[in-house]
C-alpha positions, -999 to 999 in steps of 0.1 A, spaced: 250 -141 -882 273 -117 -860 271 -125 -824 256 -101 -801 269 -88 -769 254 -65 -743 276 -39 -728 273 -24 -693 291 1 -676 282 30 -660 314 53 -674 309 64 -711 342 68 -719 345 27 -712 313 21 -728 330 31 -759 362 20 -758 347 -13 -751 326 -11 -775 350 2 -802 369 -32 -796 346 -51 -803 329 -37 -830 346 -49 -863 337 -90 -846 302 -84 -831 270 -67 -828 273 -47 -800 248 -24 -775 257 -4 -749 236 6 -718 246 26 -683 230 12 -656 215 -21 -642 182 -13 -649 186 -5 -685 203 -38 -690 171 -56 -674 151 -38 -698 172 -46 -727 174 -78 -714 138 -86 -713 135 -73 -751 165 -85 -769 184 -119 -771 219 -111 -768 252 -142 -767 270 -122 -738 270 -98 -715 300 -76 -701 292 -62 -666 308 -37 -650 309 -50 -610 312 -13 -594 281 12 -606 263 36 -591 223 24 -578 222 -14 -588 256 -24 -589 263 -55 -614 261 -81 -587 227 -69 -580 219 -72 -617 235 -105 -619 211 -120 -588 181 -98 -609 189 -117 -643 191 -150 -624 157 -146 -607 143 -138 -639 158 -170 -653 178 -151 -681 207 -177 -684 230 -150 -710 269 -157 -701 285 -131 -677 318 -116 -678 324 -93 -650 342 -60 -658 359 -47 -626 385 -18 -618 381 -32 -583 412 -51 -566 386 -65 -541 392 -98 -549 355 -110 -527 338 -92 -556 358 -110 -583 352 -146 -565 314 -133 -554 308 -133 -592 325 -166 -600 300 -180 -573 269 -164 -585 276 -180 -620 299 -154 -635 318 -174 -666 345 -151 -664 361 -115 -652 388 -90 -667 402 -63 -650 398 -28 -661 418 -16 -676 425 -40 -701 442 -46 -733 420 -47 -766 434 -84 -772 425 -96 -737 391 -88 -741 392 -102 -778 408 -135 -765 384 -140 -736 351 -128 -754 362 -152 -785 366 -180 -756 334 -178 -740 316 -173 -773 334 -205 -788 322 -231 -762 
């Protein structure tokens, strides 16, 4: 059975080129906002979660501390065109497993989604 990953980010354009990466090795869903992740969440099982760190309304730290409250223990990796590195090691802290920066290269994100999913 494919593994499944949740994909949020508030710009389409990543959205699908994230997903399009992904795609041929995983089931893949894509949603725009916090809140629709929390709803997905609360619905579906998924094996990981991207999270884009910088979006508009609940950003993806707030969704983070909103998935931890609800006790929804999914692996994060943090998605982040930021350079702030607080936000990067705020999201380690909280629990993050990992981060890539955008933009990335299709392998990086192959090489550290297949990492995460592996252990």
């Amino acid at each position: 059975m494919q593994k499944r990953i949740l994909i949020v980010d508030d710009d389409a354009m990543n959205l699908r080129r994230t997903a399009l990466i992904l795609v041929k090795h995983y089931e893949v869903v894509s949603v725009e906002s916090g809140e629709a992740a929390l709803y997905k969440l609360e619905k579906e099982k998924f094996d990981l979660i991207l999270l884009d760190i910088a979006m508009p309304g609940m950003s993806g730290i707030e969704t983070f501390e909103h998935m931890k409250d609800k006790n929804i223990e999914t692996p994060v990796i943090f998605l982040t065109a930021s350079g702030d590195e607080d936000d990067v090691m705020n999201a380690i802290r909280l629990g993050a497993v990992n981060y890539l920066k955008k933009p990335f290269m299709p392998n990086a994100l192959l090489d550290r989604v297949e990492k995460e999913l592996d252990q």
